[in-house]
C-alpha positions in Angstrom: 57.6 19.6 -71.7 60.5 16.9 -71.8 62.3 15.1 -69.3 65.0 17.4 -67.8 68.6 16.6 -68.3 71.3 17.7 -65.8 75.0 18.3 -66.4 77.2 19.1 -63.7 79.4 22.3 -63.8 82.4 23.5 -61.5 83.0 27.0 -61.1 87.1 28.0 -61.9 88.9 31.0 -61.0 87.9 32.1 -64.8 84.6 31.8 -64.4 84.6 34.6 -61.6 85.1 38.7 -61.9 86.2 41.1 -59.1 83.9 40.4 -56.7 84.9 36.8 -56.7 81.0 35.7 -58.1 80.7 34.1 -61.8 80.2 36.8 -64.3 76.8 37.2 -65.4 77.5 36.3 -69.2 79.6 32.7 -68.5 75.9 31.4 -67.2 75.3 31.6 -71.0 78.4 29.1 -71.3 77.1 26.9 -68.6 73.8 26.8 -70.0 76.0 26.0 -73.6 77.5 22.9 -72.3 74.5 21.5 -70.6 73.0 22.0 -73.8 75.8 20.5 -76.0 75.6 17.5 -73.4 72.1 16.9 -73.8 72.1 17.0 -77.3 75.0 14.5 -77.0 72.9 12.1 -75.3 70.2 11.8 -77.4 72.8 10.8 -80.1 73.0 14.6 -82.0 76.8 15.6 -82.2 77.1 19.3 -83.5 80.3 18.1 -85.4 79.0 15.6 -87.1 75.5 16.8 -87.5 77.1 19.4 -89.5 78.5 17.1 -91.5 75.8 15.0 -92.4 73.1 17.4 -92.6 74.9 20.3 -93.9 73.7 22.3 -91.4 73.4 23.3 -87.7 72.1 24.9 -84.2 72.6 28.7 -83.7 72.0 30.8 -80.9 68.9 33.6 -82.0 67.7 34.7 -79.2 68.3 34.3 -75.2 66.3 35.4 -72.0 68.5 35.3 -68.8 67.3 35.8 -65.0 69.4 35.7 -61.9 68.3 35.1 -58.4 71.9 34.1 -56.9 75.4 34.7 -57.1 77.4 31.3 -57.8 81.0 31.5 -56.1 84.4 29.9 -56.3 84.3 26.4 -55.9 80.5 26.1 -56.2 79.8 22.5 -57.7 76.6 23.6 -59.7 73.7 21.7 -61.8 73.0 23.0 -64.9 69.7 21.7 -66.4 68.2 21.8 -70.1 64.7 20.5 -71.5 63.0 21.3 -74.8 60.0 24.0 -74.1 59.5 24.5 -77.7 59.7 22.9 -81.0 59.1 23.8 -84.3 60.1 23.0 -87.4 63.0 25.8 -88.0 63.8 26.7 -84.1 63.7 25.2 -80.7 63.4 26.9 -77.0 65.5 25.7 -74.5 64.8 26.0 -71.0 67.6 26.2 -68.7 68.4 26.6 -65.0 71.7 26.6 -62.9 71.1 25.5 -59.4 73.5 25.3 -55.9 72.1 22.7 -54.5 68.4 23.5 -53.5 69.0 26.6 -54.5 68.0 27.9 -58.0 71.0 30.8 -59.3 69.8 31.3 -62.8 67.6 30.7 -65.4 67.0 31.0 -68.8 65.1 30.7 -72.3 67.4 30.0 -75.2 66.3 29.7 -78.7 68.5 28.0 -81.5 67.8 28.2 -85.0 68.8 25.6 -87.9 70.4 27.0 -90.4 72.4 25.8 -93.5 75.9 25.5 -92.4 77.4 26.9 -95.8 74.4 30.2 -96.6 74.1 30.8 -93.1 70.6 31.7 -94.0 67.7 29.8 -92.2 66.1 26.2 -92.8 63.8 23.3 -91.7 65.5 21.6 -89.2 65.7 17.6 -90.3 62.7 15.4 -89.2 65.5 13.1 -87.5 66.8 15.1 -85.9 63.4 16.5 -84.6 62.3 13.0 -84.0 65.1 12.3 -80.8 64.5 15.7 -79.5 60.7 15.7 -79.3 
């Protein structure tokens, strides 16, 4: 497994539903930003990985568990490391955390695909090469 990166996340007012906790699905948006941000720092923008490539990351397939509400406020840490690699799809491992306190946590996988066919490819060595 790799080194864990953290990003830090604040909770808004529309991150939260009527019981004043963050609804279940924006953890899927926390964990997307800690992702994006860790991609980010090992020198992969989407934007212009896309561009040179011609082609990109998508979401196939996500596992979720929560332990925790997070509230209003809540200053949380959202983590991401690589669990798996291949050579067309990656698994993400991800956890949101209050503190000592582990919220939520989650396996996504993403997928590269060429940008234009949508349709399924090898993901670039380079590209493997700064995530592995």
């Amino acid at each position: 497994m790799s080194t864990v990166f953290e990003h830090p996340i604040r909770v808004y007012w529309e991150d939260t539903d009527a019981g004043g906790i963050v609804f279940y699905a924006n953890y899927l948006k926390f964990f997307e930003r800690a992702r994006t941000e860790w991609l980010r720092t090992l020198g992969i923008g989407q934007h212009a990985l896309r561009q040179e490539t011609g082609g990109m990351f998508v979401v196939s397939e996500t596992a979720v568990k929560y332990h925790r509400p997070a509230k209003l406020d809540d200053q949380l840490r959202v983590t991401a490391t690589l669990a798996e690699g291949g050579r067309a799809s990656l698994v993400i491992a991800q956890q949101a955390w209050l503190g000592e306190t582990l919220l939520c946590e989650g396996t996504i996988r993403i997928g590269w695909v060429d940008a234009t066919a949508m349709k399924p490819a090898r993901i670039p060595s380079s590209v493997l090469e700064r995530l592995t």
